[in-house]
C-alpha positions as CSV (number, residue, x, y, z in Angstrom):
1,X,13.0,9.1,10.2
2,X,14.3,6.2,12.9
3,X,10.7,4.7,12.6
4,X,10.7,4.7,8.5
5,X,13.9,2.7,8.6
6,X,12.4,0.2,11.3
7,X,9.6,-0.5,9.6
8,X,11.5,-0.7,6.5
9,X,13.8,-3.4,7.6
10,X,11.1,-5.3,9.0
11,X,9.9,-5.6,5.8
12,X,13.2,-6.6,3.9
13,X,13.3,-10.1,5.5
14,X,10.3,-10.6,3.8
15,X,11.0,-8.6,0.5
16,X,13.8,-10.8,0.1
17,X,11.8,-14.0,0.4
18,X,9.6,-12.9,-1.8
19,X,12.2,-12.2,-4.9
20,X,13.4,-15.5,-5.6
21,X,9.8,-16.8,-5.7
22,X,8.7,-13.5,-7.9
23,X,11.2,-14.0,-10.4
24,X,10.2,-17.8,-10.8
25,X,6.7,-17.0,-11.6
26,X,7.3,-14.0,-13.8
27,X,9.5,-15.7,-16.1
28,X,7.0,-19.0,-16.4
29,X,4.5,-16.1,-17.2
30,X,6.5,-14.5,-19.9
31,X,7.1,-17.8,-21.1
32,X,3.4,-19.1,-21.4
33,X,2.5,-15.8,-23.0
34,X,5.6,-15.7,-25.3
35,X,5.8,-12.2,-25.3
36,X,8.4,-9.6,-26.0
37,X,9.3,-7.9,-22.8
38,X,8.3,-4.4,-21.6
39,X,11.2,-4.1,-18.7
40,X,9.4,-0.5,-17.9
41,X,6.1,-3.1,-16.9
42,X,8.6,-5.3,-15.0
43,X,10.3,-3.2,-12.9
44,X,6.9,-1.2,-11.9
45,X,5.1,-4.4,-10.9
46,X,7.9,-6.1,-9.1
47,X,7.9,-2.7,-7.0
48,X,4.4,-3.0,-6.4
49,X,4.5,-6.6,-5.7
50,X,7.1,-6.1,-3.7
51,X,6.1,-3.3,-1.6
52,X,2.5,-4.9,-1.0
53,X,4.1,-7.9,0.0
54,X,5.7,-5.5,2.9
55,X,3.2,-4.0,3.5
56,X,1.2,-7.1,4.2
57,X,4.1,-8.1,6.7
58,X,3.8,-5.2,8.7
59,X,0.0,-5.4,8.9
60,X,-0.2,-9.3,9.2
61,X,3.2,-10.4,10.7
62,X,4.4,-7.9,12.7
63,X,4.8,-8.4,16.6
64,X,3.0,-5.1,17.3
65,X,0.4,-6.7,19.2
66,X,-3.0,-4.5,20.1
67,X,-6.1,-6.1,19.8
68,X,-8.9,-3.3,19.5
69,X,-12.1,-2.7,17.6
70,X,-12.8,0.4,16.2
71,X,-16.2,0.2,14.2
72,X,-17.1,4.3,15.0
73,X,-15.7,6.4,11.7
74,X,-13.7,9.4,12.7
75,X,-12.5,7.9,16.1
76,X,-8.7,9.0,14.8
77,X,-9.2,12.7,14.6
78,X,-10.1,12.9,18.2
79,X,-7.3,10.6,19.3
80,X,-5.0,12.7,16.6
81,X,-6.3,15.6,18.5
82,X,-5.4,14.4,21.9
83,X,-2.5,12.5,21.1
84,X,-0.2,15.6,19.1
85,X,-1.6,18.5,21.2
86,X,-2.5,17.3,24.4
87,X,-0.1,14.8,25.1
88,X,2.9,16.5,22.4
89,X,3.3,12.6,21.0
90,X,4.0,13.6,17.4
91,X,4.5,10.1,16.3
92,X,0.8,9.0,16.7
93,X,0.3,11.3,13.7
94,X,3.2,10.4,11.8
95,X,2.4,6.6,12.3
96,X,-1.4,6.4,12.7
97,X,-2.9,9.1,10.9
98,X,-0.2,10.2,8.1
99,X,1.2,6.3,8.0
100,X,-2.3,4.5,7.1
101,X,-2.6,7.5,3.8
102,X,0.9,7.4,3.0
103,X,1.1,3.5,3.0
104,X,-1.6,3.2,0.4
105,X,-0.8,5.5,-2.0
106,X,1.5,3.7,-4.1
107,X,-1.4,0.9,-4.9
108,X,-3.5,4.0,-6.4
109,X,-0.6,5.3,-8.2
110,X,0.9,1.9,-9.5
111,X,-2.4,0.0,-10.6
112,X,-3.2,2.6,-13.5
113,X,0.1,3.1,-14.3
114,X,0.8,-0.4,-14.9
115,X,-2.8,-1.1,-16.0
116,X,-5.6,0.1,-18.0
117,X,-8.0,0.3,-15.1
118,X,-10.6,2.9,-14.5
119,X,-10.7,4.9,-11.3
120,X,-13.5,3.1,-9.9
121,X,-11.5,-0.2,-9.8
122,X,-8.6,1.3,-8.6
123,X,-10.3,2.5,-5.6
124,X,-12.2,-0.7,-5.0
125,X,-9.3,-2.6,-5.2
126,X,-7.3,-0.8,-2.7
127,X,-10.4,-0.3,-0.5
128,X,-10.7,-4.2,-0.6
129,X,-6.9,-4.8,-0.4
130,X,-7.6,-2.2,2.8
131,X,-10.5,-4.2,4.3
132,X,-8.7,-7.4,3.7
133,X,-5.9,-6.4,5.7
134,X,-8.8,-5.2,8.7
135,X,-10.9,-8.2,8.4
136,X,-7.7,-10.1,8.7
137,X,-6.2,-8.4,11.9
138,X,-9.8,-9.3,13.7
139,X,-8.1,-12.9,13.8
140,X,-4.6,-12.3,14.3
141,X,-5.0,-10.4,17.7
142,X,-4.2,-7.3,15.9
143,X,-6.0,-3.5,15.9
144,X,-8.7,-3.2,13.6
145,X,-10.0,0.0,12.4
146,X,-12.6,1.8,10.5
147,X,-10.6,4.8,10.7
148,X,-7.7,2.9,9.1
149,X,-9.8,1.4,6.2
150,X,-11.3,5.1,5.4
151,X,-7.3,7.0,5.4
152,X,-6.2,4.2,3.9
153,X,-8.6,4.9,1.0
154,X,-7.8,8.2,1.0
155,X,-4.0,7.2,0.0
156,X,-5.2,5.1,-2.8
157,X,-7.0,8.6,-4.2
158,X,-4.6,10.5,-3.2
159,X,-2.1,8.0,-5.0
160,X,-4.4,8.3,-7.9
161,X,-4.1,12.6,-8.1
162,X,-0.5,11.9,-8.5
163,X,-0.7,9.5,-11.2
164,X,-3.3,11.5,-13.2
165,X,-0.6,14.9,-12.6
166,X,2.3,12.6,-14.3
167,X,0.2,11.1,-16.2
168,X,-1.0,14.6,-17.6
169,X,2.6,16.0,-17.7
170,X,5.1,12.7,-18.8
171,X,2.3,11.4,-21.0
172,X,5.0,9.6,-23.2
173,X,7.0,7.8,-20.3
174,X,3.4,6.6,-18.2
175,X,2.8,5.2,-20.8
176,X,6.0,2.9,-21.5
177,X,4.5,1.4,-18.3
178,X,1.5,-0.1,-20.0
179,X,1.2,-3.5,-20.7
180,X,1.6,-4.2,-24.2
C-alpha cells in the first residue's frame, strides 16, 4: 500500500500542472461548440485526462532509471516465477506483473464510457497509447518491454469487461456519460 501512495504522489506534481491548463482548453472547447454541458462527460474525462497524464509521468518522467530491452514475449512469467517464489520478493508482482494490467484498465473502461467507440478501437488505442509509452522509454534510458505492452493490453480488456458488466447492470447512469 506504501508503494500506491508513492507512486501516487509522484504523479500529483504533475496532475496539478496539468489542471489549470485542462480547464483552459475545456472551456474554449465548450465555447467554440456552444454546447449545453453534460458535467457527467466532464468530470469522467478530466479523470481520464488526468490519470493518463500520470500515468505518462511515471512512465516518461520518473527517475526510476533501468535501461533494458525485452523484445521475447512471456519473459515476465519466468521472472514473476522466480522473483515471488524463489526469491519471496512479492512486490515484483505487485509492481511489474499486476501494476502494468492494473495501470491500464481505466483507459478500457473510460474510452467507451465516455465515447461511442467500438471495442476494436478501444483496444487499439490503448495498445498504441501502450507502445507509445515503450517506443518512448527506448530513448529515455528507461526499460522497455514486450511483456509490459502485452499486460498492459490485457488491462485495457480487462477494463473493457468491467465497463460492459456496468454497462449491462446501470444502463441508465453509463449512459449520462455519453457525449451528447
Amino acid at each position: 500500500m506504501k508503494l500506491i501512495f508513492k507512486y501516487f504522489f509522484n504523479m500529483l506534481p504533475f496532475i496539478l500542472m496539468t489542471i489549470p491548463i485542462y480547464i483552459i482548453v475545456r472551456m474554449v472547447v465548450i465555447k467554440i461548440k456552444n454546447k449545453k454541458i453534460n458535467w457527467y462527460f466532464e468530470i469522467g474525462l478530466s479523470l481520464l485526462i488526468f490519470f493518463l497524464v500520470g500515468l505518462l509521468s511515471q512512465a516518461l518522467v520518473s527517475n526510476n532509471r533501468t535501461h533494458q530491452t525485452n523484445l521475447i514475449p512471456f519473459i515476465v512469467l519466468k521472472d514473476t516465477y522466480r522473483e515471488v517464489f524463489k526469491n519471496g520478493n512479492i512486490n515484483y508482482f505487485l509492481i511489474n506483473f499486476m501494476g502494468n494490467i492494473i495501470m491500464f484498465m481505466p483507459i478500457g473502461f473510460m474510452l467507451p464510457l465516455l465515447y461511442k467507440i467500438s471495442v476494436k478501437k478501444v483496444i487499439l488505442l490503448g495498445s498504441l497509447f501502450s507502445l507509445f509509452i515503450e517506443i518512448s522509454q527506448l530513448f529515455l534510458q528507461r526499460g522497455t518491454d514486450i511483456d509490459d505492452l502485452m499486460l498492459n493490453t490485457l488491462g485495457v480488456v480487462l477494463g473493457l469487461v468491467i465497463y460492459k458488466l456496468v454497462d449491462k447492470k446501470k444502463k441508465e447512469l453509463v449512459n449520462k456519460f455519453k457525449v451528447m
